[in-house]
C-alpha positions as CSV (number, residue, x, y, z in Angstrom):
1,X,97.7,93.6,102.8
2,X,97.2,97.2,101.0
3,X,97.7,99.5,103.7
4,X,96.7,103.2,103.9
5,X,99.6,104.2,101.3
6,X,98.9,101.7,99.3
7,X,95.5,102.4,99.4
8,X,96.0,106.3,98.9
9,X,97.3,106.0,95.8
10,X,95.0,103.5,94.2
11,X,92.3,106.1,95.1
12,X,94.2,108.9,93.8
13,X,94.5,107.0,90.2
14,X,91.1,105.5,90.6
15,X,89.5,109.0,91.3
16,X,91.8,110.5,88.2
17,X,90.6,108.1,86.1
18,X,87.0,107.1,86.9
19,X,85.5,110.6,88.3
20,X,82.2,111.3,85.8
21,X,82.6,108.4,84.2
22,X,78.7,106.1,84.1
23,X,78.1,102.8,85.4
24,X,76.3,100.4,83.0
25,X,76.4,97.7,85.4
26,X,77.6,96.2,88.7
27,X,77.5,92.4,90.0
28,X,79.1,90.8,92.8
29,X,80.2,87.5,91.5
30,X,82.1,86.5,94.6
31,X,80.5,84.0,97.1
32,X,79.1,86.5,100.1
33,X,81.2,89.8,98.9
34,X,78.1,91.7,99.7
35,X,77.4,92.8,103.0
36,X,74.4,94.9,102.5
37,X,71.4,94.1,100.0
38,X,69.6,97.3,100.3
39,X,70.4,98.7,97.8
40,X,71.2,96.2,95.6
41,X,74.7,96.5,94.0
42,X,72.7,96.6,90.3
43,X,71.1,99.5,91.5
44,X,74.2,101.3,90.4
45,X,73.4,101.1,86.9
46,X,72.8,105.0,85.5
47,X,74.9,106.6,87.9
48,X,77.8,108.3,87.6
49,X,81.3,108.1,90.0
50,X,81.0,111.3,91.6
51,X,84.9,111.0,93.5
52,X,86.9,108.1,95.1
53,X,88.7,108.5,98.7
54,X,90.2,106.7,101.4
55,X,89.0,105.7,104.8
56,X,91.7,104.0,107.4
57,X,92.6,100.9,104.9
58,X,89.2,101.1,102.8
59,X,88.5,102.6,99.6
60,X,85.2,104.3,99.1
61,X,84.0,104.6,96.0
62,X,80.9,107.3,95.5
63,X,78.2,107.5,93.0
64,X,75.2,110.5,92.0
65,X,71.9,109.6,89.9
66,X,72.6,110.9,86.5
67,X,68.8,111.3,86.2
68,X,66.9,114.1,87.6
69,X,64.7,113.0,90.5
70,X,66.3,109.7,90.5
71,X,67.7,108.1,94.3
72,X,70.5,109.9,96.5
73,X,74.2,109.6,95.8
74,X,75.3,106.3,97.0
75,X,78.6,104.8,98.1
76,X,80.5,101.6,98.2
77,X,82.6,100.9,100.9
78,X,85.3,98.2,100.4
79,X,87.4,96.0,102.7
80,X,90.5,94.2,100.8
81,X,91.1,92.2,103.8
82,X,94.5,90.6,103.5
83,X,94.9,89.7,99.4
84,X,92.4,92.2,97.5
85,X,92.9,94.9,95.1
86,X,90.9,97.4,93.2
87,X,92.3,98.4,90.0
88,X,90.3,99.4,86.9
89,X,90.7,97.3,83.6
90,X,90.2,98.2,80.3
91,X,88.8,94.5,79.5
92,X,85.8,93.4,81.2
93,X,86.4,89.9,83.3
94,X,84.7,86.6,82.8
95,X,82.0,85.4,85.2
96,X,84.3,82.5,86.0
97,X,87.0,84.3,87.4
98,X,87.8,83.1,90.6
99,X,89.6,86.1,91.5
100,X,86.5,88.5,91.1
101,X,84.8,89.5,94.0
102,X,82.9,93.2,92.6
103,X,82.6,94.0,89.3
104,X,81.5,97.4,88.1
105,X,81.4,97.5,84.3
106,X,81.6,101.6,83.1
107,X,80.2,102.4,79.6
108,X,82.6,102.3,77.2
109,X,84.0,99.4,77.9
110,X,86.0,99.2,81.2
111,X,85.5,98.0,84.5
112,X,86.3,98.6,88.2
113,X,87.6,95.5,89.5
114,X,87.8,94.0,93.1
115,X,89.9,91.4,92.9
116,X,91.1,88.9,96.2
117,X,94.1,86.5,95.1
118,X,94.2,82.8,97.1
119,X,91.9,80.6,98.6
120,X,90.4,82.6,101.8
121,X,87.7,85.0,100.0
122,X,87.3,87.7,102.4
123,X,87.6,91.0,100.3
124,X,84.4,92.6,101.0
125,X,82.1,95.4,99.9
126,X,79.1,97.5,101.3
127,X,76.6,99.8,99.3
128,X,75.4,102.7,101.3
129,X,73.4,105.8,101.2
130,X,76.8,108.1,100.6
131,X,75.9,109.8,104.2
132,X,75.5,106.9,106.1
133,X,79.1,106.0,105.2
134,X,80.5,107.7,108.8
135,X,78.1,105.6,110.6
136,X,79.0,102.3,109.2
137,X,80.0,100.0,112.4
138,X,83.6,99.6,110.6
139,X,84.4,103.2,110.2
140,X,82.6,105.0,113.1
141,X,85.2,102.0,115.4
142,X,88.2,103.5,113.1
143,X,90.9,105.3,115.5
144,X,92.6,108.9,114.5
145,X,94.0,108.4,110.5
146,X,97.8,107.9,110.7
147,X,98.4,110.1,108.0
148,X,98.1,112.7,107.8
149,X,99.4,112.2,111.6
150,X,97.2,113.4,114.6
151,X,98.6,115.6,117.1
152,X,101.5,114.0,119.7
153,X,98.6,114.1,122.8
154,X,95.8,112.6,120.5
155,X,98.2,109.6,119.9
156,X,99.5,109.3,123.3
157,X,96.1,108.6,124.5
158,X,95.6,106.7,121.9
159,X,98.3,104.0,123.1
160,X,97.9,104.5,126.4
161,X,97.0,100.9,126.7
162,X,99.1,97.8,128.3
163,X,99.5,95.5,125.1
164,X,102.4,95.2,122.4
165,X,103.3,98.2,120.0
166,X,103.1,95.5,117.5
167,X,99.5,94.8,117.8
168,X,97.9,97.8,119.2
169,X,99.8,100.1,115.8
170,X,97.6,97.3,114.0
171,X,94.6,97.4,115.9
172,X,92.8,100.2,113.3
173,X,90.4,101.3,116.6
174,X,93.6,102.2,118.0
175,X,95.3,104.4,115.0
176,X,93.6,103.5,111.2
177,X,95.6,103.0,108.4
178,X,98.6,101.0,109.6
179,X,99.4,97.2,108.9
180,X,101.6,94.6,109.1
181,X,104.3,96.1,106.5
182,X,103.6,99.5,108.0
183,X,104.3,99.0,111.9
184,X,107.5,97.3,110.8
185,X,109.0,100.0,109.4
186,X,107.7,102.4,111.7
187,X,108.5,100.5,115.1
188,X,112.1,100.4,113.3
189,X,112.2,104.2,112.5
190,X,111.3,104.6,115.9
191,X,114.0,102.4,117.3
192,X,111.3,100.9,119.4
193,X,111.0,96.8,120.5
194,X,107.6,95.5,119.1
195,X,107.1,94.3,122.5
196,X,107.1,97.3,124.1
197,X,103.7,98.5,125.8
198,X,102.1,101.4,124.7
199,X,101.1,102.0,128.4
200,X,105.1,102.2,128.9
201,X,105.8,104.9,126.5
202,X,107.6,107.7,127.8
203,X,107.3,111.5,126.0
204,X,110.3,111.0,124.3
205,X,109.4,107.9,122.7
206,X,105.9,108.5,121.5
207,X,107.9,111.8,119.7
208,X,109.8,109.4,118.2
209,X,107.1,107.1,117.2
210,X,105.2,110.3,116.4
211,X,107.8,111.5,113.7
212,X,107.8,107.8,112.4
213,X,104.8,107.8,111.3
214,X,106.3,110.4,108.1
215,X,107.1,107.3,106.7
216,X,103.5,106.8,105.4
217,X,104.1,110.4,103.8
218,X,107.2,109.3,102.0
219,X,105.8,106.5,101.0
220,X,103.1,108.1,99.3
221,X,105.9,110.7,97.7
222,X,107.1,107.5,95.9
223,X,104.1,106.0,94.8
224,X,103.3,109.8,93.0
225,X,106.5,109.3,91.5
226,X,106.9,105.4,90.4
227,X,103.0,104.5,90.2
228,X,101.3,105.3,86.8
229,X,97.8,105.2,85.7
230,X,97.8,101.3,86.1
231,X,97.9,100.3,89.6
232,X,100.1,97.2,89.7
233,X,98.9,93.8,91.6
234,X,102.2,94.6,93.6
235,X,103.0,98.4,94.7
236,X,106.8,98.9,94.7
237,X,106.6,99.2,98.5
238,X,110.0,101.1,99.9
239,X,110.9,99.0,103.0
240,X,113.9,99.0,104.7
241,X,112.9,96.3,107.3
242,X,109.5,94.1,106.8
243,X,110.6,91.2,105.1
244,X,114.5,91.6,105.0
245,X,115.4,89.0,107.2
246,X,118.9,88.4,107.6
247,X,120.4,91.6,105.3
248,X,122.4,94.4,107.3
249,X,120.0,97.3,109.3
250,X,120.8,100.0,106.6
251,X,121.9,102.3,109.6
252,X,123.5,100.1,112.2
253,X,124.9,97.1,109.7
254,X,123.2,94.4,112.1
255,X,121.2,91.4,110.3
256,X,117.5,92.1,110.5
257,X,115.8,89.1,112.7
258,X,112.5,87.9,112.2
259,X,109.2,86.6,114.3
260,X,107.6,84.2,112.4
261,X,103.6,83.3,113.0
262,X,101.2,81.3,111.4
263,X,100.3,83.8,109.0
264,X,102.7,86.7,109.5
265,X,106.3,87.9,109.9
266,X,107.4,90.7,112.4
267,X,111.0,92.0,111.5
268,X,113.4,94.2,113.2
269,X,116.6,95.1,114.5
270,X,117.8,93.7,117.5
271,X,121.0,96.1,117.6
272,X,118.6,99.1,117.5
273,X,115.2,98.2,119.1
274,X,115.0,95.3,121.7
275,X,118.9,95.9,123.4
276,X,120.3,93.2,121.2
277,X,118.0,90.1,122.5
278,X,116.5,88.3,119.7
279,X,113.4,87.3,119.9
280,X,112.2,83.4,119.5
281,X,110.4,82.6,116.7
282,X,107.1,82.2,117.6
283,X,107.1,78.7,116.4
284,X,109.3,77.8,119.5
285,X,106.6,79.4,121.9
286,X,109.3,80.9,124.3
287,X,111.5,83.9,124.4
288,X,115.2,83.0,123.9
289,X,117.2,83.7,127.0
């Protein structure tokens, strides 16, 4: 899933690259992308991108009339669920792609592309009156933005709740911004067990989880540096734990050990965060003693 720094640098390109540029049309060819109908998406056409920014794990693309006395500036607010991407094409895509979920064509040729790869078709989009965009039921929920981070108290209160790191980093009314690839890397930083309860954090270790969340920073560092103006279906992503199960910690030397769900993966390192227990695969539905 694109995850806030994944997401900020799509926007950053996008925004670079799209800013003043006009929409000759938009269409939703994917089966119930839409959310809202009023205004329809085609009412885009004439208008110009006026900037393109990041909420939590959304992308939120604004528009302005070109047209004096024409409607108010307008935005669309897009969900990439678990397999979407927005990237900007210089070739416009047929009306039988299956992967096409938004399309909106710019004059001149290109197009701004929402694109959800596999079966599922969740990737979502919403056009609103650009200050209505704060009061959408999916923002207005969001938690404090990860990055840049909030204060040490605001995100101690924030997880003072009794459920799992794991899911509560995850849980974007909690903190917005952070996923599945994310909280790995973060809970590993940390040197805190995904099991541990946010209720249970002491000061010292919501400082460290705290200074963690610099990793969403550095990430971003690297995308300025290895990203170019095409934003790739797969962002080089600079993890030292999510999805290395089985290869040596890089600071402790320990194989990485995995929890492995239905539809996810939770790594870490037992040396360094859960006092060398590994922890059963999900699968087996108990904890290994």
């Amino acid at each position: 899933m694109p995850e806030l720094p994944e997401v900020e640098i799509a926007c950053r390109r996008l925004n670079a690259a799209l800013t003043g540029a006009v929409i000759e049309s938009a269409t939703a060819p994917g089966m119930v992308a839409m959310k809202t109908f009023k205004p329809p998406i085609d009412s885009l056409a004439g208008m110009a991108v006026s900037g393109i920014r990041r909420v939590g794990k959304m992308p939120v693309v604004e528009f302005a009339n070109e047209v004096s006395g024409g409607g108010g500036p307008l935005a669309l607010l897009l969900h990439m669920m678990s397999a979407g991407r927005l990237q900007l094409f210089d070739k416009r895509a047929s009306m039988r792609d299956r992967a096409s979920r938004i399309l909106v064509r710019i004059e001149g040729g290109q197009e701004l592309r929402l694109r959800e790869f596999g079966t599922k078709q969740r990737a979502w989009g919403k056009l609103l009156a650009a200050d209505a965009v704060g009061e959408d039921e999916m923002v207005k929920t969001l938690g404090p933005e990860a990055w840049p981070a909030p204060a040490v108290e605001v995100l101690a209160a924030a997880l003072d709740q009794p459920r799992h790191l794991h899911p509560l980093l995850r849980d974007q009314r909690t903190i917005a911004g952070i996923g599945r690839s994310w909280v790995d890397e973060i809970l590993w930083e940390a040197k805190l067990s995904p099991f541990k309860k946010g209720a249970d954090l002491d000061a010292d270790e919501v400082g460290r989880l705290h200074g963690a969340l610099a990793l969403l920073d550095d990430a971003i560092s690297h995308y300025e540096e290895v990203v170019g103006e095409t934003i790739p279906d797969k962002m080089p992503m600079p993890l030292q734990v999510h999805r290395r199960e089985g290869e040596p910690c890089r600071r402790c030397g320990e194989p990485i050990a995995a929890i492995h769900y239905a539809d996810r993966i939770t790594c870490y390192c037992p040396a360094e965060q859960t006092g060398g227990k590994l922890m059963a695969d999900r699968r087996l539905s108990r904890l290994l003693k």
